[in-house]
C-alpha positions as CSV (number, residue, x, y, z in Angstrom):
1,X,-63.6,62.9,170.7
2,X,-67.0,61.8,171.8
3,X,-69.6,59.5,170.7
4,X,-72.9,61.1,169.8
5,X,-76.1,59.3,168.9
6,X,-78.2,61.8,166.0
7,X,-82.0,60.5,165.6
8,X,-83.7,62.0,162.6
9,X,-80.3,61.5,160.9
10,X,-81.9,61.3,157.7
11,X,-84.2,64.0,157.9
12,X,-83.1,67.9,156.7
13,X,-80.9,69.1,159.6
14,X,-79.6,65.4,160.7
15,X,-77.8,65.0,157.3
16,X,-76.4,68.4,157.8
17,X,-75.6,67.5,161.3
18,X,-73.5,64.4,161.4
19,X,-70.7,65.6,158.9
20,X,-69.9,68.7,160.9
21,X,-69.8,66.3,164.0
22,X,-67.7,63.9,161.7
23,X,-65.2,66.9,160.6
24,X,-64.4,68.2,164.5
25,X,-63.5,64.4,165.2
26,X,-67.0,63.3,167.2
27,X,-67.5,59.3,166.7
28,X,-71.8,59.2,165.3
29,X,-74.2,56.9,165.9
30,X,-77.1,57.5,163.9
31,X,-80.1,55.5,165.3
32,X,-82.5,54.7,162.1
33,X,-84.7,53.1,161.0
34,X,-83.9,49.9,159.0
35,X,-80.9,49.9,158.9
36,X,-78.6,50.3,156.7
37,X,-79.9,53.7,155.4
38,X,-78.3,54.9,152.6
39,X,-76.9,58.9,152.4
40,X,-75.6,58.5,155.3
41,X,-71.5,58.7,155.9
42,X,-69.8,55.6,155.7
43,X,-67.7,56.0,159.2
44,X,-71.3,56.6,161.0
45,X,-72.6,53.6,162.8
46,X,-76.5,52.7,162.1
47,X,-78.6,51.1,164.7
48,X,-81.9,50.4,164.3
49,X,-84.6,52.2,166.1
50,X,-87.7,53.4,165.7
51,X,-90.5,56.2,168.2
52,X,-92.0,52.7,169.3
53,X,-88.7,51.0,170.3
54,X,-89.3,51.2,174.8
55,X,-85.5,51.4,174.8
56,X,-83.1,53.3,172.4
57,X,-79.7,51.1,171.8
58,X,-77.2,53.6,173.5
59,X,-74.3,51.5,174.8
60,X,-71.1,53.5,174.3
61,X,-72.9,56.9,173.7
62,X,-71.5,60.0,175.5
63,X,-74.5,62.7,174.0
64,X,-77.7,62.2,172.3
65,X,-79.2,64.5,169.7
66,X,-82.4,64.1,169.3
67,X,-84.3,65.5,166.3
68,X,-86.8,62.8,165.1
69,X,-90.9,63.9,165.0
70,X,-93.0,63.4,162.2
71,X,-93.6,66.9,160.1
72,X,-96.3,69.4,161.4
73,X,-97.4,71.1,158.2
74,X,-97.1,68.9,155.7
75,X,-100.5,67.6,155.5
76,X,-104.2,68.6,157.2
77,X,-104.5,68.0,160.9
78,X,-107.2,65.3,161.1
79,X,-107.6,63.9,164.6
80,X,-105.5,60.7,163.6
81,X,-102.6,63.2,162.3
82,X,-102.4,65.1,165.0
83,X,-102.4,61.9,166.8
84,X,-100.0,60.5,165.0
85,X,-97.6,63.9,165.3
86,X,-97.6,63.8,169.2
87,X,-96.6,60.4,169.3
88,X,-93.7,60.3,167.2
89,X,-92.5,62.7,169.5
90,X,-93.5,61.6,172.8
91,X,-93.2,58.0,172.6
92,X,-89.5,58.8,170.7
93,X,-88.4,61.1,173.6
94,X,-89.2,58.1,175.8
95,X,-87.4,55.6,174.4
96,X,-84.4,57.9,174.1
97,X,-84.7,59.0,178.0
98,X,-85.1,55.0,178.6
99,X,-81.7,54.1,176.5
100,X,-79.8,56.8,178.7
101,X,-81.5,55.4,181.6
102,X,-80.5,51.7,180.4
103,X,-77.3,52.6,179.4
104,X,-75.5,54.9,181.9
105,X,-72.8,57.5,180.7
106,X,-75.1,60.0,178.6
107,X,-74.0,63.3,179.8
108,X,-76.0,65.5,177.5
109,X,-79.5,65.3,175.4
110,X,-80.1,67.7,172.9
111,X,-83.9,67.7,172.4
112,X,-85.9,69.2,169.5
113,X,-88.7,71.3,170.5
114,X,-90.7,74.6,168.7
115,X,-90.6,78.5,169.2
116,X,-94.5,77.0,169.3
117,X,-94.3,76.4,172.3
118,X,-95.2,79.8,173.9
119,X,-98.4,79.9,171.3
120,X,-99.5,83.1,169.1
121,X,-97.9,86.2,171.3
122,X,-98.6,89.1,168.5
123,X,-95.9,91.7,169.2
124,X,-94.7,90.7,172.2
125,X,-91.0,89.6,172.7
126,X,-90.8,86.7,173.9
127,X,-87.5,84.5,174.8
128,X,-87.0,81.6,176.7
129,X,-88.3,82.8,179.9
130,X,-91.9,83.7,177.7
131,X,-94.7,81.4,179.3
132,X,-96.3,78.5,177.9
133,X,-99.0,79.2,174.8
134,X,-102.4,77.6,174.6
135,X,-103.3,74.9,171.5
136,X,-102.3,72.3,170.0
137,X,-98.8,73.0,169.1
138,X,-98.0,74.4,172.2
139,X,-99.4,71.9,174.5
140,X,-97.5,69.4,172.4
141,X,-94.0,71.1,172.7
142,X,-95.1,71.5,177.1
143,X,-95.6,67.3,177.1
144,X,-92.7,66.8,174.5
145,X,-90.3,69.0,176.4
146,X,-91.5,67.3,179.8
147,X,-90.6,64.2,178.2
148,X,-86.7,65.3,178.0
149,X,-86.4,66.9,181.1
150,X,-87.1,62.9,182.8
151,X,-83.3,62.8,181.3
152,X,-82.2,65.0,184.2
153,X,-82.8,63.4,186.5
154,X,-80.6,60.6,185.6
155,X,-77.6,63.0,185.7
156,X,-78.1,64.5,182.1
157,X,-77.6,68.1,180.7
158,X,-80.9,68.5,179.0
159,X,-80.9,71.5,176.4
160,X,-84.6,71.7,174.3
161,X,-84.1,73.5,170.9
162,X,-86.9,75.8,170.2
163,X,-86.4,76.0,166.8
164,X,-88.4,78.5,164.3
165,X,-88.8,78.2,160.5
166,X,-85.7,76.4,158.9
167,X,-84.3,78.1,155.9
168,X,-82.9,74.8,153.5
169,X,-83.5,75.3,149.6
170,X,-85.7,72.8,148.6
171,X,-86.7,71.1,152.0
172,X,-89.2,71.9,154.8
173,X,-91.2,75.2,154.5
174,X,-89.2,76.4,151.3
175,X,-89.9,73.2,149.5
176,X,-93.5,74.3,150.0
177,X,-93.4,77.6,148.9
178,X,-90.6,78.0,145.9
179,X,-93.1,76.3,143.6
180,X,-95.8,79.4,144.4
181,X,-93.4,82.1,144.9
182,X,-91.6,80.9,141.1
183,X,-95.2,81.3,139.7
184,X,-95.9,84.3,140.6
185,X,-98.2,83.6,143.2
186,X,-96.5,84.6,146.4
187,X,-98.7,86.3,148.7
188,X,-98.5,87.6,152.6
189,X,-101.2,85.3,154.7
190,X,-103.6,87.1,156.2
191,X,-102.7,90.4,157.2
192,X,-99.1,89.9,157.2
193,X,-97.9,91.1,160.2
194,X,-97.5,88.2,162.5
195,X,-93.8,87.7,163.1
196,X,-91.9,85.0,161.4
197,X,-88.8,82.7,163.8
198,X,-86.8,81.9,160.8
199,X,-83.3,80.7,160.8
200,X,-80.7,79.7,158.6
201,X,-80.0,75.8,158.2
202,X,-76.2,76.3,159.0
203,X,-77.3,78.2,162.3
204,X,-79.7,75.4,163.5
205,X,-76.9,73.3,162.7
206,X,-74.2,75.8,164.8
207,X,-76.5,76.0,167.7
208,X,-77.1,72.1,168.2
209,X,-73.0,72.1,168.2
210,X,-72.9,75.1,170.8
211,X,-75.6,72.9,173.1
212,X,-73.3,70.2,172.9
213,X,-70.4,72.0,173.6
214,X,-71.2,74.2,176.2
215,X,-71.8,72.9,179.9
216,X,-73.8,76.1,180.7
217,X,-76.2,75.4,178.7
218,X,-79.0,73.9,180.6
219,X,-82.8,74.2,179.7
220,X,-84.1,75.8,177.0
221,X,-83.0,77.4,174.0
222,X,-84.5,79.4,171.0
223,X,-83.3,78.5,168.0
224,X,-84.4,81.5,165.7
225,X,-82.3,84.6,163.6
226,X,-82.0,87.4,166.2
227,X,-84.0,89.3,164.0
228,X,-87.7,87.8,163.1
229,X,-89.3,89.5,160.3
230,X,-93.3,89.8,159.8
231,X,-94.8,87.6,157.1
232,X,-94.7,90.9,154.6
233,X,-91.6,91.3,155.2
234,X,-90.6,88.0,154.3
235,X,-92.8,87.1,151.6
236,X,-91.3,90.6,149.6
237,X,-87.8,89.2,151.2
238,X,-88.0,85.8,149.3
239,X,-89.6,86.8,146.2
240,X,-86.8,89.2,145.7
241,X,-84.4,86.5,146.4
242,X,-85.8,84.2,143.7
243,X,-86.1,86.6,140.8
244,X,-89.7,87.4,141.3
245,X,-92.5,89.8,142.4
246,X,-94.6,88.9,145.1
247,X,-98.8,88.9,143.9
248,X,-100.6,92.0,144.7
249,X,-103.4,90.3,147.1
250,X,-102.8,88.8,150.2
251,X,-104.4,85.2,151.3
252,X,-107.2,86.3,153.6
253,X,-107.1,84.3,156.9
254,X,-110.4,83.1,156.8
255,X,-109.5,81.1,153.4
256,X,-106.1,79.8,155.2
257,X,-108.5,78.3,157.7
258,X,-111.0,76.8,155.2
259,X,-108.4,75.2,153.1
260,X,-105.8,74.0,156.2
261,X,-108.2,73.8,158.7
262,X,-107.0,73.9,162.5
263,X,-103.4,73.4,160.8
264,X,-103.8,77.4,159.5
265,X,-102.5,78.3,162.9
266,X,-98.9,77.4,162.5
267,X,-98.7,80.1,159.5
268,X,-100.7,82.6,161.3
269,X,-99.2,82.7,164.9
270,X,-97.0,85.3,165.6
271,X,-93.6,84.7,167.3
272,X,-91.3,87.4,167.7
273,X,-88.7,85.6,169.6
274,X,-85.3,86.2,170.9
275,X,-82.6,83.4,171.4
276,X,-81.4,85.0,174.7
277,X,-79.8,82.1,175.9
278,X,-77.9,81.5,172.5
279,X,-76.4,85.4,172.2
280,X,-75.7,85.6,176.0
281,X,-73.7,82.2,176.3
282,X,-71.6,83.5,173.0
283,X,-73.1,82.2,169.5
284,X,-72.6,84.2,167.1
285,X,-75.0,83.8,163.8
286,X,-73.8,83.3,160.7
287,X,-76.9,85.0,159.4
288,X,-78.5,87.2,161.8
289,X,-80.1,89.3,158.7
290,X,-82.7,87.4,156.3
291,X,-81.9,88.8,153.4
292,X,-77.9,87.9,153.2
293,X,-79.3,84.4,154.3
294,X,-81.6,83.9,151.2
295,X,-78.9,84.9,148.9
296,X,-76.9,82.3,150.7
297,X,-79.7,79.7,149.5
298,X,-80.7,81.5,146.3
299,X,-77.5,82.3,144.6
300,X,-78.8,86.5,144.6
């Protein structure tokens, strides 16, 4: 049994974290803020903590998952948003690498990151060995990323998730798009073929639990489906899987970028990534196809 410390327990993949860690026997520690939080298990332990804390309370902690980051596309990227977005990532990746630095027996961090991080890349395959991109999102996951590895060096495994589009029914992306697609309205943006990074919730979830688990595992890791689809693909994909057709005309880039501003290039980037690292160390996804996982979520 180990002890594990979850930030972001609350958010989508925390809460579907911490009760498979609870079910193989791992003691939890979810570090929140104000505690006590409710949703959470009774057996987990709440500490309070916040991005702004200069030292996350880690006494007793054996691994540190750390998911917590304000959203990316929930809202227009003003110059105090985007401000706002690198800090709760930065200054939170901080305070965690200070706690393991404070508090001496972390042997592993698990650090969210993004597939963003190697930037618009067309049709090119990329995997974890892909450069750095250029832009906002990917400058963000270079300094976010640097932020973990400081871990290292005081005798950590560090493993940075590059995690694509998260398939949960009614949360993130989806929550976003099931009221359009239900209408009627669901359209390929742009010109539909840049690559989507999806993946399954429960694989997100199995991959965190592989980092954890596997001492080889040291650096980076994609966190996507083996198989991206293009935006076409997965718009027609979706609509199919909620009992509807998808509408005739696409969104035309140039009205994506008028109505989301600088913020249309995280639906308009192509990523057609590989998770290397994942299928050569031995994962095996529980959906590698998209369409078996939409039923999963949809009920088709």
């Amino acid at each position: 049994m180990a002890t594990i410390a979850v930030t972001g327990a609350t958010g989508s993949i925390g809460r579907r974290l911490i009760p498979a860690l609870l079910e193989r026997g791992d003691r939890v520690v979810a570090l929140v803020r104000s505690p006590p939080r409710e949703g959470l298990p009774a057996e987990v332990e709440q500490r309070a903590w916040e991005a702004t804390y200069k030292t996350a309370d880690l006494a007793g902690v054996d691994a540190v998952v750390h998911l917590a980051g304000a959203p990316v596309a929930n809202r227009r990227w003003t110059e105090a948003r985007k401000r706002y977005i690198e800090l709760s990532r930065l200054l939170g990746t901080r305070s965690v690498v200070s706690g393991i630095r404070e508090f001496p027996g972390v042997r592993v961090l698990v650090s969210a990151s993004g597939i963003d991080y190697h930037g618009d890349t067309g049709d090119v395959p990329i995997s974890e060995q892909s450069p750095a991109g250029r832009g906002f999102l990917p400058d963000l996951a270079v300094r976010w990323e640097q932020e973990a590895e400081k871990a290292r060096e005081l005798g950590a495994r560090v493993v940075l998730v590059r995690t694509g589009m998260v398939l949960a029914r009614g949360e993130g992306v989806l929550a976003r798009m099931e009221p359009i697609f239900r209408a009627g309205f669901g359209a390929r943006l742009g010109t539909g073929a840049q690559w989507v990074p999806w993946i399954h919730w429960q694989d997100e979830v199995g991959l965190i639990l592989h980092a954890l688990d596997h001492p080889q595992l040291d650096g980076p890791m994609i966190a996507t489906s083996p198989n991206p689809v293009t935006n076409r693909e997965f718009t027609r994909a979706l609509a199919r899987a909620m009992g509807r057709r998808t509408f005739p005309a696409p969104v035309p880039a140039p009205v994506l970028r008028l109505v989301l501003g600088e913020m249309a290039t995280a639906v308009l980037s192509s990523h057609r990534a590989t998770p290397r690292v994942a299928l050569e160390t031995g994962y095996r996804f529980r959906f590698p196809e998209l369409e078996p996982a939409l039923a999963d979520l949809y009920g088709a």
